[in-house]
C-alpha positions in Angstrom: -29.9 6.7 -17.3 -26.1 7.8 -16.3 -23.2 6.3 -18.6 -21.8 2.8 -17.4 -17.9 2.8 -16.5 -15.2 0.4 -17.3 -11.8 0.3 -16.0 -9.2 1.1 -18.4 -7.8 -1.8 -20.5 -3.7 -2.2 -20.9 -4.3 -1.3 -24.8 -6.0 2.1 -23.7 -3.1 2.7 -21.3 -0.3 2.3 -24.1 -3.0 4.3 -26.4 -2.7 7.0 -23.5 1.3 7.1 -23.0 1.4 7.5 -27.2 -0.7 10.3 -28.0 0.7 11.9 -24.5 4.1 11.6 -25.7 3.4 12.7 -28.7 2.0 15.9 -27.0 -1.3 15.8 -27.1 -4.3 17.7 -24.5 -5.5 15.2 -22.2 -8.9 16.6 -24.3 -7.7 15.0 -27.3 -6.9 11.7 -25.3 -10.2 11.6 -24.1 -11.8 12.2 -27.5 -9.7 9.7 -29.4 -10.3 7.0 -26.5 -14.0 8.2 -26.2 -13.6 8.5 -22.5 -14.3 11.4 -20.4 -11.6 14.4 -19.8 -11.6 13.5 -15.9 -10.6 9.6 -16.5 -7.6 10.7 -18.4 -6.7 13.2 -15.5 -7.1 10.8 -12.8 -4.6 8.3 -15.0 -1.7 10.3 -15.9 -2.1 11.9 -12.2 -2.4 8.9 -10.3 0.1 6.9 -11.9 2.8 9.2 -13.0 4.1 10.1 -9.5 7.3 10.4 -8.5 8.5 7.8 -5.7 11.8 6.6 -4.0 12.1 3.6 -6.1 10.4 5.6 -10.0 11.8 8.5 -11.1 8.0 9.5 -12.4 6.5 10.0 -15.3 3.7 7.8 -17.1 4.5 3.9 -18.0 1.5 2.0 -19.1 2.5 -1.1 -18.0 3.3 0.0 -14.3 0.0 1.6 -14.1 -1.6 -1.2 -14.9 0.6 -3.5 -12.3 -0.3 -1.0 -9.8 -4.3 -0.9 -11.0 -3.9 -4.9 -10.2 -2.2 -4.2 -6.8 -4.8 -2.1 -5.7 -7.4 -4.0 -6.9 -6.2 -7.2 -5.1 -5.8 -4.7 -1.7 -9.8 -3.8 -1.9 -11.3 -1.2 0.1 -13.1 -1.8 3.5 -16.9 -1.1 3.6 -18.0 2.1 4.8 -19.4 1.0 8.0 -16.6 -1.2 8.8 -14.5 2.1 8.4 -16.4 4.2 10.0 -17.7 2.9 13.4 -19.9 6.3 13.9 -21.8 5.7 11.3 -22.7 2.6 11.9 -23.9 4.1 15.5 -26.5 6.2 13.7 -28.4 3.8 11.6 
């Protein structure tokens, strides 16, 4: 059976903007934080970016705020997306 995932808690997130600062390999984040190489990736790269209104870089407590926000937002379902597919079932 695969591994179970869990969204990143607000203590892992300050854990992450520490050891990054201090210089660490997003490697060593994982290891420390016992989560995979790629969740690490996906965090610093999703939530460091540059915008009109953030000069960029990586603040724990704005990733979370924007984890909440798009959390709230949601996602439509698939078929409701994609009327096509819907068509072939």
């Amino acid at each position: 059976m695969g591994k179970r995932y869990a969204q990143l808690t607000v203590e892992e997130r300050v854990e992450i903007y520490r050891l990054h600062a201090d210089g660490k390999s997003q490697r060593a984040i994982g290891a420390c934080l016992e989560r995979s190489v790629a969740t690490i990736s996906r965090e610093l790269g999703r939530n460091s970016v540059k915008t009109k209104a953030w000069a960029g870089g990586y603040d724990p407590l704005r990733a979370q705020a924007l984890t909440d926000r798009r959390r709230q937002r949601g996602r439509p379902h698939k078929l409701t997306a994609w009327p096509a597919l819907r068509a072939t079932g």
